[in-house]
C-alpha positions as CSV (number, residue, x, y, z in Angstrom):
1,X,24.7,-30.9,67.6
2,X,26.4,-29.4,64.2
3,X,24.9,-26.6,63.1
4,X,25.8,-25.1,59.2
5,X,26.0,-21.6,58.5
6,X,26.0,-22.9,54.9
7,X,23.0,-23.5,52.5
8,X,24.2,-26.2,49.7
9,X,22.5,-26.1,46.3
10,X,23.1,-29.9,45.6
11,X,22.4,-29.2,42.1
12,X,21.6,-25.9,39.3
13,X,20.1,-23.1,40.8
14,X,17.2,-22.9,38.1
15,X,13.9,-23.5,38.1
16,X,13.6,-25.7,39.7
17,X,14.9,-24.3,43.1
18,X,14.1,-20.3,42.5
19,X,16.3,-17.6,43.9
20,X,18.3,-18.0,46.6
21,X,18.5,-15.9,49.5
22,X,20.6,-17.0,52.8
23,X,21.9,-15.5,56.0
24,X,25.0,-17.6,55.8
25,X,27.0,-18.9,52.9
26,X,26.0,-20.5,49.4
27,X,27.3,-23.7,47.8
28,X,26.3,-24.7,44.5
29,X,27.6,-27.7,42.9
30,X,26.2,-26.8,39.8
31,X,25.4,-23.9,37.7
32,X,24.0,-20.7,38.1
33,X,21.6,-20.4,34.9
34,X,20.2,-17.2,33.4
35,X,17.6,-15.2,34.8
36,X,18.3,-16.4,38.6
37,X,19.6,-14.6,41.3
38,X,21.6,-15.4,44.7
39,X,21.9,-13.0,47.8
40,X,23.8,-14.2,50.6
41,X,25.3,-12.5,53.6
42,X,28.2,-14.4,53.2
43,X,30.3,-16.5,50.8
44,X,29.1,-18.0,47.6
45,X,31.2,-20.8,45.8
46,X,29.8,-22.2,42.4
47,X,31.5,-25.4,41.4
48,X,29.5,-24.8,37.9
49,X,29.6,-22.0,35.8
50,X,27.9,-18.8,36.3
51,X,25.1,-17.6,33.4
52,X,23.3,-14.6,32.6
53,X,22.8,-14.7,36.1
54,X,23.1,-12.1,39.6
55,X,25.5,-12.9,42.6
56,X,25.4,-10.8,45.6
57,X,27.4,-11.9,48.3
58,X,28.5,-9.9,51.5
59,X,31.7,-11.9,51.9
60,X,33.7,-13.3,48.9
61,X,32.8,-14.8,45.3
62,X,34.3,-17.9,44.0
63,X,33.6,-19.5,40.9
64,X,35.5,-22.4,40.1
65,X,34.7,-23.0,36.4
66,X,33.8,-18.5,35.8
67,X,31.0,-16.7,34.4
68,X,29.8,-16.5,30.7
69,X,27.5,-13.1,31.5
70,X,25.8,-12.5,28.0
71,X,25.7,-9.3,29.1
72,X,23.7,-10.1,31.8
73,X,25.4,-11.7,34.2
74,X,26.6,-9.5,37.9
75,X,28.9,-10.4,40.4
76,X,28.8,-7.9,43.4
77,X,30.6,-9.0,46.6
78,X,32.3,-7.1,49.6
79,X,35.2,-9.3,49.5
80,X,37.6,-11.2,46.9
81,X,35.9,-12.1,43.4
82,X,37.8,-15.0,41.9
83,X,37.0,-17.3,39.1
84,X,38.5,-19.0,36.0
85,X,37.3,-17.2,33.8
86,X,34.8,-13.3,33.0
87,X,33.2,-13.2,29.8
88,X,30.6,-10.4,29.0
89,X,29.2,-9.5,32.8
90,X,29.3,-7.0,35.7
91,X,32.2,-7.3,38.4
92,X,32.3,-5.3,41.4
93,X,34.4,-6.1,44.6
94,X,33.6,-3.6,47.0
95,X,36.9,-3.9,49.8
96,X,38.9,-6.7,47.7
97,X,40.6,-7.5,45.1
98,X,39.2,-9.7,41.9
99,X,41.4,-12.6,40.6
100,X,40.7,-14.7,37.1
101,X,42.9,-16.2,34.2
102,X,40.7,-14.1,31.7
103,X,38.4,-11.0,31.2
104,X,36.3,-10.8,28.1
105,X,34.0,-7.7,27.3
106,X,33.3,-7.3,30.8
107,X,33.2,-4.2,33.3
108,X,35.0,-5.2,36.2
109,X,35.8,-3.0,39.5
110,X,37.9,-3.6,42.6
111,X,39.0,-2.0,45.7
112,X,42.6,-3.0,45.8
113,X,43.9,-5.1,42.6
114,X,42.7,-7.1,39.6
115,X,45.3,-10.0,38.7
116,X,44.6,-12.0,35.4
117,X,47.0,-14.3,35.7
118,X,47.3,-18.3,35.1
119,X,48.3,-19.8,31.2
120,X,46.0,-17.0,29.4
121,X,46.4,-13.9,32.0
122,X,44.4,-11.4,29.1
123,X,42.2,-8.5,29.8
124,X,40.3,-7.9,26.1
125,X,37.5,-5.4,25.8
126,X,35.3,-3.6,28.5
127,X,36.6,-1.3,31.0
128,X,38.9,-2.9,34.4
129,X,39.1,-0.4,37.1
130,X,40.7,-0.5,40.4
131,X,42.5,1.6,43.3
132,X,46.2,-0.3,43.3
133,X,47.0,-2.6,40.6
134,X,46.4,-4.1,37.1
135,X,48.1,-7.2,36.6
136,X,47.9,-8.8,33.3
137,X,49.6,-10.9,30.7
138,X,48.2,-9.2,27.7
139,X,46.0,-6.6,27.3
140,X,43.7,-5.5,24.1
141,X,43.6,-7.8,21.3
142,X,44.5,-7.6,17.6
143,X,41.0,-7.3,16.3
144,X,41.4,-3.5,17.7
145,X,38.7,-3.6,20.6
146,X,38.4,-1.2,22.6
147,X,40.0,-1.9,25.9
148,X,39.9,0.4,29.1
149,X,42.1,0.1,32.1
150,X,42.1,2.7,35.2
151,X,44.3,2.6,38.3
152,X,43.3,4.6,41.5
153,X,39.8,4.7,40.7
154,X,37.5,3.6,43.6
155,X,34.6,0.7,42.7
156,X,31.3,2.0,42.2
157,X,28.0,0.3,41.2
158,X,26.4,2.1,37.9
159,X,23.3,3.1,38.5
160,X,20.9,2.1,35.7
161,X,19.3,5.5,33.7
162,X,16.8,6.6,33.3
163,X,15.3,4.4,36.0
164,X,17.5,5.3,38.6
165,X,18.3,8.9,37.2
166,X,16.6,10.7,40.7
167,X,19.1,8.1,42.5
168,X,22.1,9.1,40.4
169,X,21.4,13.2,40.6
170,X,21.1,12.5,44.6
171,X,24.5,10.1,44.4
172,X,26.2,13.4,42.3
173,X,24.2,16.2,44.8
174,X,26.1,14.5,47.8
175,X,29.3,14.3,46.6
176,X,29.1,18.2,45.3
177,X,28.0,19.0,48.8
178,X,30.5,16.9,50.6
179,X,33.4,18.7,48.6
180,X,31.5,21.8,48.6
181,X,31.3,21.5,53.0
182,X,35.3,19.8,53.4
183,X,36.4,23.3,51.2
184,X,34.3,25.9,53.7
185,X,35.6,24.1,57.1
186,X,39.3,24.2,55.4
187,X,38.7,28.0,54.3
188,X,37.2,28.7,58.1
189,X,40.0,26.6,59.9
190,X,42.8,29.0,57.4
191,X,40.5,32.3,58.7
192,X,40.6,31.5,61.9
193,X,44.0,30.9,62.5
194,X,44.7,34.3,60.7
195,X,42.8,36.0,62.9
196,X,44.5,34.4,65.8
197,X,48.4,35.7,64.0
198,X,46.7,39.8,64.0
């Protein structure tokens, strides 16, 4: 007996099928259209193209024809993000790296690298953050738009305000006190050992 850890979408997810939700891993072998939503514990490859359209995925993202957001779209996954192409949508890899031939207008966020690579290897518009490294053919455009790059940055999902402002004052609160609590145990660990030298 074979079991599957894999739930295949023989088709779109739309409509027609719902959200999906799995334990395992996600195939679709078609789209991903707007409004609809996958959460998987694992991997998630779309042979199709990715809408307006939310992918959470505890392992790695692949999309093998990329995501057209309007502005919409997310891709959140604690692994590797990799797909043809980002246009206009929300990228965050968690511990990997995200990998694509082009990033349009698009917010993107990565543990290790981003690497726009392949015949068009551009970054245009949006902001592109990551810890390591940006690699890129071209970056910005000639219309002038507004293009942000940061290196050593970690990946962090945006909280939405105002309905998540009592989440993101909590989120700052803990980080304030973190610092706050790291700088009294290094000021009592430098007291005590000059007490120790009288």
């Amino acid at each position: 007996v074979f079991v599957s850890d894999t739930y295949e979408v023989p088709a779109d997810v739309d409509s027609s099928t719902g959200d999906v939700v799995c334990e395992g891993n996600v195939l679709v072998k078609g789209n991903v259209r707007t409004g609809f939503k996958i959460d998987a514990k694992g991997d998630v490859i779309v042979n199709g193209v990715v809408e307006g359209a939310e992918i959470h995925a505890g392992g790695q993202i692949i999309l093998m024809r990329g995501i057209q957001g309007m502005s919409r779209g997310k891709l959140i996954a604690g692994g590797n993000i990799i797909s043809k192409f980002i246009e206009s949508a929300e990228v965050i890899s968690r511990y990997g790296y995200v990998q694509s031939e082009a990033i349009m207008h698009s917010q993107v966020s990565a543990k290790t690298d981003v690497i726009v690579g392949g015949k068009k290897g551009f970054i245009t518009g949006g902001s592109t953050r990551c810890s390591q490294m940006i690699e890129a053919k071209t970056v910005g455009s000639n219309m002038g738009t507004s293009t942000l790059l940061e290196v050593g940055v970690e990946p962090v999902e945006e909280l939405t305000i105002p309905n998540n402002r009592v989440l993101w004052l909590e989120y700052l609160m803990c980080l304030i006190l973190e610092r706050y609590e790291t700088g009294i145990k290094t000021l009592n660990t430098c007291c005590s050992e000059c007490l120790k030298r009288l």
